[in-house]
C-alpha positions in Angstrom: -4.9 41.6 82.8 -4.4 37.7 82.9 -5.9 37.3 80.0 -3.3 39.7 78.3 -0.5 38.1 79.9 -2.1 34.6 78.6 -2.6 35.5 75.1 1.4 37.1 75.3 3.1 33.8 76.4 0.8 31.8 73.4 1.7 34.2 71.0 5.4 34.0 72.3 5.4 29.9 72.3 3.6 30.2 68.7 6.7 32.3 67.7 9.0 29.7 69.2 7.4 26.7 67.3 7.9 28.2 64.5 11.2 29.3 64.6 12.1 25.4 65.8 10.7 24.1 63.1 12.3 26.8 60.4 15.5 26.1 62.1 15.2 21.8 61.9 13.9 23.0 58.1 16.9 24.7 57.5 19.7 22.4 58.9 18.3 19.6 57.6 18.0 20.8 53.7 21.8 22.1 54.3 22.7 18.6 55.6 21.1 16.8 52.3 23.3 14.3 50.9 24.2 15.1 47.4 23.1 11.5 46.7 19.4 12.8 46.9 20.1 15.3 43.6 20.1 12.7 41.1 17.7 10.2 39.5 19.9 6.7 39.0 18.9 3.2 38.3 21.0 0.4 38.2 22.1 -1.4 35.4 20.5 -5.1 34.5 20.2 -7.5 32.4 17.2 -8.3 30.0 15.8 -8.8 26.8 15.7 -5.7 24.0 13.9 -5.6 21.1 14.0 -3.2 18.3 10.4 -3.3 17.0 8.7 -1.2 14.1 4.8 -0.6 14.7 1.9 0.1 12.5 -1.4 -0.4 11.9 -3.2 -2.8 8.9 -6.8 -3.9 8.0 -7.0 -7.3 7.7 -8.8 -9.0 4.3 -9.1 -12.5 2.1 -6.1 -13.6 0.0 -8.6 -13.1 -2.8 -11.3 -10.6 -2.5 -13.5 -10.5 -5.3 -16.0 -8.4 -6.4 -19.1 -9.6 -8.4 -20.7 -7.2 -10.8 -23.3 -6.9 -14.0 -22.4 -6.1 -17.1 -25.7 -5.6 -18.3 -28.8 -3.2 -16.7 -31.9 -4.3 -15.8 -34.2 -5.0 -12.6 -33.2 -7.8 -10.4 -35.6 -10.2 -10.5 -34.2 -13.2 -8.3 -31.4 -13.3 -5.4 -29.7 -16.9 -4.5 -27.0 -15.6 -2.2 -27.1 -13.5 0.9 -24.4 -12.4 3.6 -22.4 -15.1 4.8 -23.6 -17.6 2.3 -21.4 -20.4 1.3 -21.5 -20.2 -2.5 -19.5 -22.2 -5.3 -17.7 -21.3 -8.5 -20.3 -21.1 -11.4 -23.2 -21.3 -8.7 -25.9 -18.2 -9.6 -26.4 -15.4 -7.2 -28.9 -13.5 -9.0 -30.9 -13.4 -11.9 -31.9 -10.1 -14.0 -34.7 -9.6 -15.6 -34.2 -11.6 -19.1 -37.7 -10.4 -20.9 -35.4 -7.5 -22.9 -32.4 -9.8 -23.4 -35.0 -12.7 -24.4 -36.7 -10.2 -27.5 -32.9 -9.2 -28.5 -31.9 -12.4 -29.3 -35.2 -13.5 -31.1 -34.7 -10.4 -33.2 -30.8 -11.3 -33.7 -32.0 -14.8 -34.9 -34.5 -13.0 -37.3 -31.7 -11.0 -38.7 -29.5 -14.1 -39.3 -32.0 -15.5 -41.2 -32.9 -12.9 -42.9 -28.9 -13.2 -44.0 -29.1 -16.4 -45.3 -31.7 -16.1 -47.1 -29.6 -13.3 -49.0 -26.8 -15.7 -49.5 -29.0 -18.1 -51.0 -30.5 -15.3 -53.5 -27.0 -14.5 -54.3 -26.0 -18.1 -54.9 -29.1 -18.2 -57.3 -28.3 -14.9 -59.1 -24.5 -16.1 -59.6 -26.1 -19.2 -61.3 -28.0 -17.5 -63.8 -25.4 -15.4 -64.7 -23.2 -18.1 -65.1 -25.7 -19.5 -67.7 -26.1 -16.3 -69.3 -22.0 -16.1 -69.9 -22.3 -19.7 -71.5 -25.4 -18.9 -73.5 -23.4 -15.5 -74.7 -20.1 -17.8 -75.4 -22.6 -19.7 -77.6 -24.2 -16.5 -79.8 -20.2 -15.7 -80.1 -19.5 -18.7 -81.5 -22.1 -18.9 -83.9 -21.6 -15.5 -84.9 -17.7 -16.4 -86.1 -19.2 -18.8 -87.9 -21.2 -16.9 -89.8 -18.5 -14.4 -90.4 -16.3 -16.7 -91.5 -18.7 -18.3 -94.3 -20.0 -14.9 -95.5 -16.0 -13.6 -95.8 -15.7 -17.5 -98.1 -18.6 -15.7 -99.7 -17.4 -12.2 -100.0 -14.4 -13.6 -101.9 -16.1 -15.9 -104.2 -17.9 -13.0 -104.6 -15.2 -11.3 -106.0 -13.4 -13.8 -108.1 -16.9 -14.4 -109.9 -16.9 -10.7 -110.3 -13.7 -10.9 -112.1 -15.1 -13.6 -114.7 -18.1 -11.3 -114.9 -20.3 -14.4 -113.9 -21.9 -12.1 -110.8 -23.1 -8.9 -111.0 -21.9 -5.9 -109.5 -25.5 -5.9 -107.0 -24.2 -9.3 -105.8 -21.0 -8.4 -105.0 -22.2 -5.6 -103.0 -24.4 -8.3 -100.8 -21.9 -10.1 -100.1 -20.0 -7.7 -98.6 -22.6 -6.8 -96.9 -23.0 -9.7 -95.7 -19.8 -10.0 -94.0 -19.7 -7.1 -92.5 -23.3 -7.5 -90.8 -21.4 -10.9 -89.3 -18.1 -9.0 -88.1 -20.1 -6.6 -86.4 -22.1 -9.8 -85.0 -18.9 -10.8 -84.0 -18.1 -8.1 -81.8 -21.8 -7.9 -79.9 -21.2 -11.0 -79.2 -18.0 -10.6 -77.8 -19.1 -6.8 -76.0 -21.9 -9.7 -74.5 -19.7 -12.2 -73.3 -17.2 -9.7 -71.0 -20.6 -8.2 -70.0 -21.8 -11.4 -68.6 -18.5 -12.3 -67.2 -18.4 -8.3 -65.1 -21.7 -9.6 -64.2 -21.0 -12.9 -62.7 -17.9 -10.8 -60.5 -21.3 -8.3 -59.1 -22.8 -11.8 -58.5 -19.9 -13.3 -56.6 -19.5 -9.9 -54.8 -23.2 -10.3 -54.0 -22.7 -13.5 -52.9 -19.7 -12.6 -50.4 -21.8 -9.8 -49.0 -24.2 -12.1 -48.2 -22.3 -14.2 -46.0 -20.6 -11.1 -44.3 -24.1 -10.2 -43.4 -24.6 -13.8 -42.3 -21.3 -13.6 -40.2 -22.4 -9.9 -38.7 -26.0 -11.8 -37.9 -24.2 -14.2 -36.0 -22.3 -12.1 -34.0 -25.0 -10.3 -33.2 -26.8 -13.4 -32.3 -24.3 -14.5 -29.9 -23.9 -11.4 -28.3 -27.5 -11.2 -27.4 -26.6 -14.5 -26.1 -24.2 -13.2 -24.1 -26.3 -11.0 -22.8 -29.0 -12.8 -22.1 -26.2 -15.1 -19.9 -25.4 -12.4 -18.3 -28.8 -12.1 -16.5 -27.7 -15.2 -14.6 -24.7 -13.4 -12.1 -22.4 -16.2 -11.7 -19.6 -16.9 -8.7 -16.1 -17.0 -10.1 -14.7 -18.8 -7.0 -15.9 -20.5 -4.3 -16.0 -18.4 -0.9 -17.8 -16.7 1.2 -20.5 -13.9 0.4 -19.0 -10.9 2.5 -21.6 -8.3 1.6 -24.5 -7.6 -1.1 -25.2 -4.9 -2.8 -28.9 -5.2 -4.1 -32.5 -6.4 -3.5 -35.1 -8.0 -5.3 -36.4 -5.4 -7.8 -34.0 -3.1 -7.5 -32.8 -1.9 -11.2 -28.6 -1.6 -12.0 -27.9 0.3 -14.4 -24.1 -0.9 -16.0 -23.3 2.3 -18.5 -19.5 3.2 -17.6 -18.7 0.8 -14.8 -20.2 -2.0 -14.0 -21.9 -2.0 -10.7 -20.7 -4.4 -7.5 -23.4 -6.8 -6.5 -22.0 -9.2 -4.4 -18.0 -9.3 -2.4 -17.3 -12.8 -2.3 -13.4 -13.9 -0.2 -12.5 -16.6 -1.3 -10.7 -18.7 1.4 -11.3 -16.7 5.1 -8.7 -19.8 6.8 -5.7 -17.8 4.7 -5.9 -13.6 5.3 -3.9 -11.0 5.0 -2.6 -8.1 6.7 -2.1 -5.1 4.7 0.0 -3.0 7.3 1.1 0.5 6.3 4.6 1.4 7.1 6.0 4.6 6.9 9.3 5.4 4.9 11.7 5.9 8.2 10.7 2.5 9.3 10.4 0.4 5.9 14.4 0.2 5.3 14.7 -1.6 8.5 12.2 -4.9 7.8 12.5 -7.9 5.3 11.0 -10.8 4.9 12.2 -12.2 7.8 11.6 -10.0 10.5 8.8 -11.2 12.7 5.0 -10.3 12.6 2.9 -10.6 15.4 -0.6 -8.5 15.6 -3.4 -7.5 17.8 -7.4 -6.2 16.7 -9.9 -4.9 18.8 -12.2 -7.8 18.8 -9.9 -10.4 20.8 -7.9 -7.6 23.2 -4.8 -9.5 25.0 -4.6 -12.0 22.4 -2.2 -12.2 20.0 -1.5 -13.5 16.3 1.2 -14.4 14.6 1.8 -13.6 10.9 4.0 -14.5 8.2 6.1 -11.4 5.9 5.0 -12.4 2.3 5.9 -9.1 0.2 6.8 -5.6 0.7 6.1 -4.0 -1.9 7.8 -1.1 -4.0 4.9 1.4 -4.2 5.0 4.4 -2.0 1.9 6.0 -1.4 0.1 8.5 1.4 -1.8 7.1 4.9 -5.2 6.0 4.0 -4.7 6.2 0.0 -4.4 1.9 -0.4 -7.2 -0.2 -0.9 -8.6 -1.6 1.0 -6.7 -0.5 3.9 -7.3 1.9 6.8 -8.1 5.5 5.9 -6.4 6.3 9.1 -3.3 4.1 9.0 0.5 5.6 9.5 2.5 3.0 10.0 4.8 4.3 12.6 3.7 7.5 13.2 0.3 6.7 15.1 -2.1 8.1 12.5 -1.3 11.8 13.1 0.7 12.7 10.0 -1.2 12.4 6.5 1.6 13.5 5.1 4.4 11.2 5.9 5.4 8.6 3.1 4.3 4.7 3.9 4.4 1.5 2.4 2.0 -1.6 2.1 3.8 -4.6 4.2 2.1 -8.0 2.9 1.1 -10.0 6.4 0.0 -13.8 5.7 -2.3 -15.3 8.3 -3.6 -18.0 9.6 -7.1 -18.4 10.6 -8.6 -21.7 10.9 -11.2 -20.7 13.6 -12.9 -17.4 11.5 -11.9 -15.5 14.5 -10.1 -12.7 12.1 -12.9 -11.1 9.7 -12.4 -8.8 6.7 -12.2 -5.3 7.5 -10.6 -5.6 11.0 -8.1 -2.7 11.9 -4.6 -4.9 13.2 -1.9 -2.8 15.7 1.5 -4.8 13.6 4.7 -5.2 15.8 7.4 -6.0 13.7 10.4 -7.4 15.5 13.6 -6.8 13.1 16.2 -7.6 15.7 15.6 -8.8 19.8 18.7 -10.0 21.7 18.5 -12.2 25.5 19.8 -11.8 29.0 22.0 -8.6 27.1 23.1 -5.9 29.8 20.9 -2.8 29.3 20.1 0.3 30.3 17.2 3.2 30.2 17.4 5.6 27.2 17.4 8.3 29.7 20.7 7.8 30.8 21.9 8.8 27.5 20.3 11.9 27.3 21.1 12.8 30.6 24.1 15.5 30.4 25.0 17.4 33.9 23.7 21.3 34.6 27.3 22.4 35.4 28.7 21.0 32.0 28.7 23.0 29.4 28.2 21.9 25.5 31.7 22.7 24.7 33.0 21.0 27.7 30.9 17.5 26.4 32.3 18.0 23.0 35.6 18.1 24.3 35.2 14.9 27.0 33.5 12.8 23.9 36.7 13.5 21.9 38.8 12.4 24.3 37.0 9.0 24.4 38.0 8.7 20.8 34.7 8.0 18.8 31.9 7.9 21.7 28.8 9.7 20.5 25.8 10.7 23.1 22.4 11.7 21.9 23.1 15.6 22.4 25.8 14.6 19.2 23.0 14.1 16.7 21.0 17.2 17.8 23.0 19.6 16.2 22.4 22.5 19.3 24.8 21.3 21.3 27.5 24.3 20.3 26.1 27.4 19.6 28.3 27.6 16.4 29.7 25.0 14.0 33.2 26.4 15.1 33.2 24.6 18.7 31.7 21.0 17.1 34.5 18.0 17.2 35.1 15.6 14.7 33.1 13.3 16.6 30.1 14.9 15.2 31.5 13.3 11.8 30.4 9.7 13.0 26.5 10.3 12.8 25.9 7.1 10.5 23.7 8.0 7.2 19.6 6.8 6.6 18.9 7.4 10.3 15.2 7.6 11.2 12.7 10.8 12.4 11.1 11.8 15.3 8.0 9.5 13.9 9.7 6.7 13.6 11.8 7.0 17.1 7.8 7.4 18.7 7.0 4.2 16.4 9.9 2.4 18.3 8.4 3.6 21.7 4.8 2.6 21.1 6.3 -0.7 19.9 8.3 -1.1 23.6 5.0 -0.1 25.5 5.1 3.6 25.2 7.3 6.4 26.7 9.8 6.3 29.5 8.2 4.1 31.9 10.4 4.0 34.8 10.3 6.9 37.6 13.8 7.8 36.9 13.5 8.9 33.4 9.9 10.3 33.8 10.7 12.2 36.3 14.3 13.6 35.1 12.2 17.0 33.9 15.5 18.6 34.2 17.0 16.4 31.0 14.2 17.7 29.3 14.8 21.1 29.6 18.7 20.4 28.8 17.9 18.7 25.9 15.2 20.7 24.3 13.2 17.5 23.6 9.1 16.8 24.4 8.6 14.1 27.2 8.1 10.8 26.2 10.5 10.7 23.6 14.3 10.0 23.3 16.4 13.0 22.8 17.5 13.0 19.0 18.2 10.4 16.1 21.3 8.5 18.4 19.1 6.2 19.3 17.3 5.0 16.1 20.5 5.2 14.2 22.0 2.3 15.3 19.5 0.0 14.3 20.9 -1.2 11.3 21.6 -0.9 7.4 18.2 -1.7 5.5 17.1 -4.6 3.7 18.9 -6.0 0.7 16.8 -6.6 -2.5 16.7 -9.6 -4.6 14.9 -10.7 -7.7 13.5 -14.1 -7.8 10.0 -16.4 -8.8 6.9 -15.2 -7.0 6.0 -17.0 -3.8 2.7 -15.6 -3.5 -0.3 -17.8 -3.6 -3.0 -15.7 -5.3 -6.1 -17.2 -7.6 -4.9 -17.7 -11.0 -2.1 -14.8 -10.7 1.7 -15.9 -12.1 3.7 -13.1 -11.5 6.7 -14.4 -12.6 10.1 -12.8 -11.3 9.2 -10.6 -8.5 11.5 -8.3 -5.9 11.9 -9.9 -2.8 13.9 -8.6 0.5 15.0 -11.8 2.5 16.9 -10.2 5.1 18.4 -7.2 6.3 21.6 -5.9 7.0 23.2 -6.5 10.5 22.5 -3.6 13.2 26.0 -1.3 13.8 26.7 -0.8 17.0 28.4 2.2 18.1 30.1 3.7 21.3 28.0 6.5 23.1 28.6 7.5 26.7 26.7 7.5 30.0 27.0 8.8 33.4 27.9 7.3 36.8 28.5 8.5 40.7 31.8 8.2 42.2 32.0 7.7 45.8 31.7 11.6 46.3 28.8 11.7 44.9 29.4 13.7 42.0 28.7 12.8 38.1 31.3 10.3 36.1 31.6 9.9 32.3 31.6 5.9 31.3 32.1 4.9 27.5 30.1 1.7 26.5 29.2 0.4 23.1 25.5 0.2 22.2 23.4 -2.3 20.9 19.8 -1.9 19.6 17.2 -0.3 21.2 13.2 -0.6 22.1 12.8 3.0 22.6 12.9 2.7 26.0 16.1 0.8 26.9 19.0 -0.2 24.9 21.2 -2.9 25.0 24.9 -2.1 26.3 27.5 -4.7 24.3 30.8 -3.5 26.1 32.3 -0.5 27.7 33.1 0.7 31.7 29.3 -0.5 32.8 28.7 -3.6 34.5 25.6 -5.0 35.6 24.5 -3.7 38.4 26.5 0.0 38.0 24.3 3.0 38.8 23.8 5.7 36.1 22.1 8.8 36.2 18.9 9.9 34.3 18.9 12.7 35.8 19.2 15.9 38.3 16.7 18.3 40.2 17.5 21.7 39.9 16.5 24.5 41.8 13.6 25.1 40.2 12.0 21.6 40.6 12.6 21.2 43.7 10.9 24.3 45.1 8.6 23.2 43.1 8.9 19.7 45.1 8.3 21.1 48.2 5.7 22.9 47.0 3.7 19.6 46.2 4.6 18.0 49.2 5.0 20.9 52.2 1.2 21.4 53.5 2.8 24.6 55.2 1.6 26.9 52.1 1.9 30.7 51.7 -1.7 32.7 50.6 -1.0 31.7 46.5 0.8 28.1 47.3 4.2 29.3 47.5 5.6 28.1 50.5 6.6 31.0 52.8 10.0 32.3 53.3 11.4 29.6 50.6 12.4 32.2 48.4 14.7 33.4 51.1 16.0 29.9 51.8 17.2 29.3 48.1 18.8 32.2 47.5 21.1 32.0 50.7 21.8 28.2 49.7 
């Protein structure tokens, strides 16, 4: 019986217990200040930066690669990786033994050619004689023509007296018509010799073309045989080779890459992929400043030296990273980017060739600006409706706020304001807007804005990145384009007149709209005027917001914060819920 009674009064003060603590529970969740439902931070002052990031590979000014234009086993090597070589100095020799018989056998066909112009000289000779000698019979064969015609007409004057007979007429005219036809062999003989000498000087002209085509061939096996010896065109530095000692190249279509010399490793380059949202933003100007792998926490500065014109896909440059995006992080192969020219100096061969850079480029930074988290402008109250924000930012006559640029923030076109009409033109994507992020040390870093879970689900956006295009639209105009004489340094390039972007246009701020707590505790509207941005914070140029102001990131609802005291209550129900809170917020 006493133990009954004993285990009825523990029962009884368990029951008590419980229904003091429930009640303390209760009264002191009703009692919550309101001040506990939002997230706030105070407005400061600071730097902001608006950066573009991307990623590069790192290589010499001038890269060049050695080949052989001729085949053949390798017979001796004179350079090796990391040797110090000259211009002109020999890196390798190919076998020359085939080269060597080529030209002997050239040289035998040259002389085989002159010896062909001298016959023709000789034969031209001869037939010069034989065209005088023919001139000669020609003459003497007028002659004779002439005297037997004197004849011929003797002949028939005599005939006339009858002091010749009829038998000597008849040989005299015979006579002078054996010399006429005399006349005209020799003659037929004369143009014959001349047709000859024009074979002969043909012959002759021949010849030396075949002289000329022995030479050629000569000095190409020359050539050839040179190009056993594989010479340096510059001086540098031997960054990798190809080939051993009797190993055979073959050079049929392309010749094949023996040796990669750089030719000054003090003077680099940064080859730095950016992609198409970001590349309006930089010029020459902007700032350069990279990190690699191989020195982490150290820093290096660089110099802009060209942006070039030609768009192409991550990866597709050479001599670039296969992986690089630019501002995307490598995760989109399709986005758009362009090669950014980074000069470097490296007097200590820390940097090598082939080195994967992370490129922060700062296009616009400002000092001791007032400034506050990106958050706040995303943040919009859970008892305001869409229309009811449209309406409040027309009646602050301009201000936009990020929800503006989303395009969801009325579920028709019919309830948008004209406010919406101020979204400036050439704004950026949700690649670039990450880009900015990475650039300012990743995502929402401050408690407030990571934990505001309740603007994310307002907002439709993913955590860790700024609601909409708002932000990255106010960063400015892009980069105006001249045309003016190459600065680049390159080995024995002149490019002439080249396209140059000096500087870029001035960022445009514009008027956006943040909230505050009045002295009730409940949400204010505040107009300010922003500045650039860093992806995290952005720089606030005038408006209601002073430093030190609170402004809301944002708001626990319900939801989160049953889910609160689920994470925090060690009171738990059998599947984590805790007990009898369902009952609690449904009552509140």
């Amino acid at each position: 019986m006493k133990l009954r009674w004993n285990l009825k009064y523990s029962l009884l003060g368990l029951l008590v217990v419980t229904l003091l603590v429930g009640a303390i529970l209760y009264f002191k969740r009703g009692n919550r200040n309101l001040l506990d439902k939002y997230f706030t931070v105070k407005a400061d002052r600071g730097a902001v930066r608006y950066t573009v990031t991307s990623t590069g590979t790192l290589q010499a000014v001038v890269t060049v690669q050695v080949g052989s234009q001729v085949s053949g086993r390798i017979q001796e090597l004179h350079a090796d990786f990391n040797s110090v070589v000259k211009k002109n100095q020999i890196l390798a020799v190919i076998d020359p033994a085939n080269f060597e018989a080529q030209r002997q056998k050239a040289q035998a066909a040259l002389a085989t050619a002159q010896a062909g112009v001298k016959n023709a000289e000789a034969n031209l000779i001869n037939r010069k004689a034989e065209l005088t000698s023919a001139k000669a019979n020609l003459e003497v064969a007028r002659v004779a023509k002439k005297d037997s015609e004197i004849q011929l007409k003797r002949a028939q004057g005599l005939i006339k007296d009858g002091l010749i007979s009829e038998r000597d007429l008849e040989n005299a005219q015979v006579t002078f018509d054996q010399n006429n036809a005399r006349v005209h062999q020799a003659e037929a003989q004369v143009s014959q010799t001349e047709a000859s000498i024009n074979s002969a000087l043909a012959q002759k002209d021949q010849a030396a073309a075949n002289v000329q085509q022995a030479q050629a061939e000569l000095q190409m096996a020359q050539v050839n045989l040179q190009y056993t010896n594989i010479i340096s065109p510059i001086d540098g530095v031997v960054i990798e080779r190809s080939v051993d000692i009797g190993q055979t190249v073959a050079a049929s279509f392309q010749a094949p890459v023996l040796f990669l010399i750089a030719n000054d490793l003090t003077k680099m380059q940064v080859i730095a992929q950016v992609d198409e949202a970001d590349i309006g933003s930089l010029s020459e100007r902007a700032n350069a400043q990279f990190t690699v792998d191989a020195f982490p926490g150290q820093t290096f500065q660089g110099r802009i030296s060209e942006i070039r014109l030609s768009s192409k896909l991550p990866g597709s440059s050479t001599g670039s990273s296969s992986t690089a995006t630019g501002g995307t992080g490598g995760g989109a192969t399709n986005v758009v980017v362009y090669n950014v020219i980074i000069d470097v100096e490296n007097p200590q061969l820390k940097l090598r060739p082939g080195m994967t850079a992370n490129v922060i480029f700062t296009v616009a930074s400002t000092e001791d600006t007032l400034k506050i988290p990106n958050a706040a402008l995303r943040y919009r109250p859970a008892d305001k409706n869409p229309e009811e924000i449209q309406k409040l930012l027309a009646s602050f006559s301009g201000a936009v706020s990020a929800d503006t640029y989303q395009g969801n923030s009325s579920p028709s076109s019919a309830g948008k304001t004209a406010t919406e009409s101020t979204r400036p033109t050439g704004g950026s994507n949700e690649a670039s807007e990450n880009s900015r992020q990475r650039g300012a040390g990743g995502a929402e870093g401050t408690p407030s804005a990571g934990s505001a879970e309740s603007g994310r689900g307002q907002w439709g956006g993913r955590p860790g990145r700024p609601g909409g295009n708002a932000l990255t639209a106010r960063q400015g105009g892009g980069a105006q384009a001249v045309v003016k004489p190459s600065t680049m340094d390159r080995y024995g390039i002149n490019a002439g007149l080249t396209v140059h972007f000096p500087q870029a246009d001035a960022p445009k701020p514009t008027w956006g709209m943040v909230w505050g707590l009045d002295s009730k505790g409940q949400p204010q509207p505040h107009r300010i005027k922003l500045g650039i941005t860093d992806g995290r914070e952005t720089a606030v140029l005038d408006g209601e917001l002073k430093e030190g102001d609170t402004v809301v990131t944002g708001e626990l609802n319900n939801n989160e914060e049953a889910a609160s005291q689920q994470t925090l209550s060690p009171f738990r129900g059998p599947f984590g819920r805790p007990a009898g809170s369902g009952a609690r917020r449904g009552g509140r």
